[in-house]
N, C-alpha and C positions, 0 to 999 in steps of 0.2 A: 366307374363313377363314384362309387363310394369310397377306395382307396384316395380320387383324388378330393371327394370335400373332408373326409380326414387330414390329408394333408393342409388342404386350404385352412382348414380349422386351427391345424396345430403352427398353423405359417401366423395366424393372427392373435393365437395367444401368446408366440413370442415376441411378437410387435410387441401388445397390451402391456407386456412386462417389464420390454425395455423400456418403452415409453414413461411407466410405473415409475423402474429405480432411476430415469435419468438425473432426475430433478437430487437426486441421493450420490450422486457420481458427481455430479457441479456442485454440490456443498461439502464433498471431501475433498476436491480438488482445493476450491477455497481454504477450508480449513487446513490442511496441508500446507499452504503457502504462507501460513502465520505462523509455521515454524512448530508446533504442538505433537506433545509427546516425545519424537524420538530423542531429541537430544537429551532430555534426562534420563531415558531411561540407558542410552548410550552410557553417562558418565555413569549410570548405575551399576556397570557394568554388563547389561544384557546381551551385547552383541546385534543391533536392530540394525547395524547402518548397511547391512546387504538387503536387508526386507525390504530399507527404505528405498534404497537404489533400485531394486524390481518392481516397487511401488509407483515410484516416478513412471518409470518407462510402463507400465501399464496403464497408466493414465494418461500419458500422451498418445499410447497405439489405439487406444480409447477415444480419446478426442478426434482424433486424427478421423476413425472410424466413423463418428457421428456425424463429419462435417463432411466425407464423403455422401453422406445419404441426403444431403442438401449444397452440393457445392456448388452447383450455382449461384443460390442468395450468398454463400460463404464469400464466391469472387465478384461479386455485386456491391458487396456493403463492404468489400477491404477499397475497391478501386475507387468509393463512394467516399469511404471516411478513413483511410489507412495510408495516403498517399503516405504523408511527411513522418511516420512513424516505420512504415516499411523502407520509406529512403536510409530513415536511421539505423535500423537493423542491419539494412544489406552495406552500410556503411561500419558498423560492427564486423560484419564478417569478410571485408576484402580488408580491415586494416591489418591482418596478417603477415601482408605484403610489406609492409613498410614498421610493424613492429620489432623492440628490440628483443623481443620474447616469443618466436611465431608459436611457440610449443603451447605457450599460457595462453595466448589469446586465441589458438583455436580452440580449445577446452572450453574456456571461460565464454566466448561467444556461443560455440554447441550451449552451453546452460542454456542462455538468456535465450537464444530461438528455440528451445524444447519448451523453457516456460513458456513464453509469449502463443506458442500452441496454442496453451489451456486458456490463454487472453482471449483469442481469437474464437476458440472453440464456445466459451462463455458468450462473449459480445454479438456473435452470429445467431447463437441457440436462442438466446433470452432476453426479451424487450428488458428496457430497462425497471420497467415495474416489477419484473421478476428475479430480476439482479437485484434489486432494494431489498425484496421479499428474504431472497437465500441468503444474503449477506449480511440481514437482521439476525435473521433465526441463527446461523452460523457464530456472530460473535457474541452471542447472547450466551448460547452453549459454553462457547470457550469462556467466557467471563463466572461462568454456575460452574464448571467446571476445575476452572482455576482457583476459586473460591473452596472447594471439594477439598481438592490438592493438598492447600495450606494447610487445614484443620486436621482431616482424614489421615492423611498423607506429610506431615510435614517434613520426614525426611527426603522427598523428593520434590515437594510444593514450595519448600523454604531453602533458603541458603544456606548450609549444615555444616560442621566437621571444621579440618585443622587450618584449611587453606581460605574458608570460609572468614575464618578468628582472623587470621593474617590481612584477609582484606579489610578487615572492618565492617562485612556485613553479612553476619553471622543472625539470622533469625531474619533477612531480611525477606520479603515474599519473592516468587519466580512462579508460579503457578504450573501450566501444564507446557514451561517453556522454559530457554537454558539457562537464561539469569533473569535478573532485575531489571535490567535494560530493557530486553526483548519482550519481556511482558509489558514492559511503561508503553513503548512503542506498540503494541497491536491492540492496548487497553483504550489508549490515545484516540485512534483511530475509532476504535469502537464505543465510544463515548458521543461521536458525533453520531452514530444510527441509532446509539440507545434513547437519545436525549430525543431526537422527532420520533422516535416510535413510542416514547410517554408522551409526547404531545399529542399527540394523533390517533392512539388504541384507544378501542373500545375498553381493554381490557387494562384500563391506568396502572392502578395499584399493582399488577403484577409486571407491567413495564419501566416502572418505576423506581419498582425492584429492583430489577437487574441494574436500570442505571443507577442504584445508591449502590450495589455491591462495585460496579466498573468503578466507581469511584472510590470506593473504599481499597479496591486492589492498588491501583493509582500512589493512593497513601501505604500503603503498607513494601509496597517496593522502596519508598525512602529515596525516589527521584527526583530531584527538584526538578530537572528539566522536564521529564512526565507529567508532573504537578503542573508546573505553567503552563507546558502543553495543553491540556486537559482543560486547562479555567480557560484558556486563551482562546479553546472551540467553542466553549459552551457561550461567552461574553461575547462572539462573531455573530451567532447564528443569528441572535437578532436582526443585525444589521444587513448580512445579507438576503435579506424579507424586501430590502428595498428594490430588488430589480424587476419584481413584481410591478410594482406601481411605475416607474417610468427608467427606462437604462440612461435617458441624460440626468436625470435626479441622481439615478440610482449608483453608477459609475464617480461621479464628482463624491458623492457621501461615504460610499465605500473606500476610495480614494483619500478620504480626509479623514478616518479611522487609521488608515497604516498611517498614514504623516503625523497623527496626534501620538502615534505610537512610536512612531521614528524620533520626535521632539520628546518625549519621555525618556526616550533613551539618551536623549544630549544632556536632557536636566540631569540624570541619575551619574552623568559624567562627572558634574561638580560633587557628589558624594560616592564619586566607583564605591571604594573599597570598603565603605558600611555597607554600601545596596549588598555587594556580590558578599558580604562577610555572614550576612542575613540568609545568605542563599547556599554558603559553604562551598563557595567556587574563588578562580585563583584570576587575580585582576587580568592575567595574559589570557583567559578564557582556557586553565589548563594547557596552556602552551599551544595552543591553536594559533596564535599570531607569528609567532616565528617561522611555523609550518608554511602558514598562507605566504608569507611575505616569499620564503623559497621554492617557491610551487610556480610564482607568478615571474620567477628566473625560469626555473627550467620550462616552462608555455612557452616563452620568448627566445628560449634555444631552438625547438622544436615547431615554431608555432603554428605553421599549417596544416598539417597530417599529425601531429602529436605523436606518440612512443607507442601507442598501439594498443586496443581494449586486453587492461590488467598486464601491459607490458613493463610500467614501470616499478611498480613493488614488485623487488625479486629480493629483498632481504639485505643479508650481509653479501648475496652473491652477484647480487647487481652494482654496478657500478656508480650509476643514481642515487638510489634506495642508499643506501651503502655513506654516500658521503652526507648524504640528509643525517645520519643515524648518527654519525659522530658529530655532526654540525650542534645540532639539539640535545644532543644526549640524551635524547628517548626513543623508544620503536614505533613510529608509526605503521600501520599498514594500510594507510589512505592518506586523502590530504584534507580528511577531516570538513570539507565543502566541498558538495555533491555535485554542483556547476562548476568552480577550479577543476573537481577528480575529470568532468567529460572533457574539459579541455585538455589537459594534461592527455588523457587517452586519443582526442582525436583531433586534436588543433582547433582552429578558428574556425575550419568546415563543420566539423563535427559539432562544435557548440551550435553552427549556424543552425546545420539539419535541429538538432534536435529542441533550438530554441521555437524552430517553426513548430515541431510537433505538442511541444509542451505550451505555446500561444495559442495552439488551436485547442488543446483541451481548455485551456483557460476559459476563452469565448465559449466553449461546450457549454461549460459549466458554468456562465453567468445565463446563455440562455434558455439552457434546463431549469434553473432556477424562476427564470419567468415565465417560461411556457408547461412547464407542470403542475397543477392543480393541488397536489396533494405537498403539505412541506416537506416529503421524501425530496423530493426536488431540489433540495439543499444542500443535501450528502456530497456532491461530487464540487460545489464551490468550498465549501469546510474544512474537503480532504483537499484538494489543493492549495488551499492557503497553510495547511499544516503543513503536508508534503514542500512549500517552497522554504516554509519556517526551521523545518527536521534538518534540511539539506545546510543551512549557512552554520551547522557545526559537524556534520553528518555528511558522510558519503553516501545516500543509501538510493538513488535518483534511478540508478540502473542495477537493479541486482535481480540474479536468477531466480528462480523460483519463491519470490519475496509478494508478499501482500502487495505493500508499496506499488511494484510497475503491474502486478495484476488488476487494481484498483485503475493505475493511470493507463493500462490500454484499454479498461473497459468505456470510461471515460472518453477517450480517443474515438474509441471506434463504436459504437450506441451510437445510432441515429440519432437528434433532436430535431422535431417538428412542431413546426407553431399548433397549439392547437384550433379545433373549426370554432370560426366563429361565434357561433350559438353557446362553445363554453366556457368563451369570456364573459357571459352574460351571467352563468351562474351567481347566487349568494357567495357570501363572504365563505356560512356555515358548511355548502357547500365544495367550497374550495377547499377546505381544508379536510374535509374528507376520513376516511376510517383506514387505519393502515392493517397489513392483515393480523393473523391470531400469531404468538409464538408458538406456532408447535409445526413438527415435522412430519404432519399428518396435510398439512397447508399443500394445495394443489393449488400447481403452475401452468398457467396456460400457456399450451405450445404455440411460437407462432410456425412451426414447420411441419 
């Protein structure tokens, strides 16, 4: 008897523990998908990119592990809310068949289902109250972090050395990520958590904080398109507060924002080349039109089943690729639009599948918005209106192990339920609620 309540004892203190660091296992996983650390410290010359690779896969035998000890609710809420997203996957991984590259696209498909994993392992684990929670405190770090980097750190926080001089941006910020870019892009994003979680903490001034520093990192990368990004979440949020109050108000108004945006853009037609001169970009959009325009031939050679996911950049060894390169005289390695890039990969199916799954996060995400209490509730309309925004210059709609589709499967797949009656009735004050503390001491309530 007493060798077995030793046992039973020591069976429940390693429960108590796992249970402890999981909540520490989902916000590495997270911060890991925004790209942080290895690659600088790669070009540093460290040698990381083996630790990172046993990294990965430890965290997916990991996940894998956790959704086992609830698979149930795991195949409950994918058949619930996964349909048109697992159609797209498993439409990823047969386009092998009919790719011009079957080598590349089974790799590149293996990525994206190893990530979509940690989506799955995420969205099954953790209401979305608790998804808001880790993916506060997460970019909050990376943003205090990045900040570190620059100052502390500048030879690996900032853009340094010979080739740096050559590009023209030498002294620019990159924080705890590979360039300029990659920070503008996850700073972006984390702009939209920082800005409701100064709205909403108790603790303002130190949430405040973080969002004057996201924004100061913003500037100091020297991105215009980050910069717009960034003012162009923060100028939304308001407005997507309307679907609160009625989705036929709310839809028509929100509606009549992107059109006043669309006709801003026809105005600034009759001045392009001061607007874009202002902005230090090149009237063709850096050469994104000529691209488009030959993207939307080869769809039209291919167009049902497409060239196969990552079948068609193969360089100068593709045939494709190949005549693009001499066509433009530049190297692309995408087609630079993240809906042209799925068509290209999977035809007019492939768009269709994944336009279903990317309409259903939409509606997710207008009714999260009205049925959440708290302005956490806003995050996932914010990031999809960025996410459709990033994409009409940007490839970035489906990439492996990327914030971006971890963000849009969690999105996807999180339940949304009207809340009970009684807390529609709430105050205003009420509704808007107290968001939790930034610290990684913040317990998560299990629901498994």
């Amino acid at each position: 008897m007493a060798k077995a309540s030793s046992l039973n004892s020591l069976l429940v203190s390693i429960v108590r523990l796992v249970l402890a660091i999981e909540p520490w296992f989902a916000f590495f996983i997270m911060l890991m998908c925004t790209g942080a650390f290895f690659d600088i410290y790669e070009e540093a010359g460290y040698g990381v990119a083996r630790i990172k690779f046993y990294l990965w896969k430890l965290l997916e035998i990991g996940a894998v592990g956790f959704m086992l000890l609830r698979w149930q609710r795991v195949l409950r809420q994918l058949a619930t809310n996964g349909k048109f997203l697992l159609a797209f996957l498993a439409l990823l991984w047969i386009s092998r068949y009919w790719s011009i590259d079957p080598g590349k696209t089974i790799t590149q498909t293996l990525y994206v289902v190893e990530s979509s994993i940690l989506g799955i392992y995420i969205a099954t684990r953790y209401n979305f109250e608790e998804q808001t929670r880790l993916l506060t405190i997460m970019f909050s770090i990376a943003s205090v972090l990045s900040i570190f980097y620059v100052f502390a750190m500048p030879t690996m926080g900032t853009h340094t050395g010979q080739e740096a001089i050559w590009a023209g941006i030498n002294g620019y910020w990159r924080g705890i990520y590979t360039n300029k870019n990659a920070l503008g892009r996850v700073i972006t994003i984390a702009g939209i958590f920082l800005l409701l979680e100064a709205l909403t903490s108790k603790n303002r001034w130190l949430a405040w904080g973080i969002f004057l520093i996201s924004f100061q990192l913003i500037v100091g990368t020297n991105s215009k398109t980050a910069l717009v990004g960034f003012l162009f979440i923060v100028a939304i949020s308001p407005v997507a507060r309307v679907f609160r109050w009625n989705m036929a108000v709310g839809i028509p108004l929100y509606l009549s924002v992107l059109l006043l945006g669309g006709v801003g853009a026809i105005f600034l037609g009759d001045n392009w080349n001061t607007a874009l001169d202002t902005i230090d970009k090149d009237p063709t959009l850096n050469g994104r039109l000529p691209i488009w325009e030959i993207m939307i031939q080869r769809i039209g050679e291919r167009p049902w089943l497409g060239y196969g996911y990552h079948g068609f950049w193969q360089g100068w060894d593709g045939k494709q690729s190949a005549e693009i390169w001499r066509t433009i005289h530049w190297l692309p390695g995408h087609a630079h639009h993240g809906f042209l890039e799925v068509m290209l990969d999977l035809g007019i199916l492939g768009g269709f599948v994944f336009g279903l799954a990317f309409f259903d996060a939409i509606l997710k995400s207008i009714n999260r918005s009205r049925y959440t209490p708290s302005l956490k509730g806003l995050w996932p309309l914010g990031f999809m209106t960025f996410y459709v925004i990033m994409n009409q210059t940007q490839s970035e709609l489906v990439v492996a192990y990327g914030i971006g589709w971890l963000l849009f499967m969690l999105i996807c797949l999180t339940p949304v339920e009207p809340p009970a009656e009684d807390s529609k009735l709430k105050s205003s004050s009420d509704r808007l609620g107290s968001a939790p503390k930034l610290t990684g001491s913040s317990k998560l309530k299990s629901r498994g």
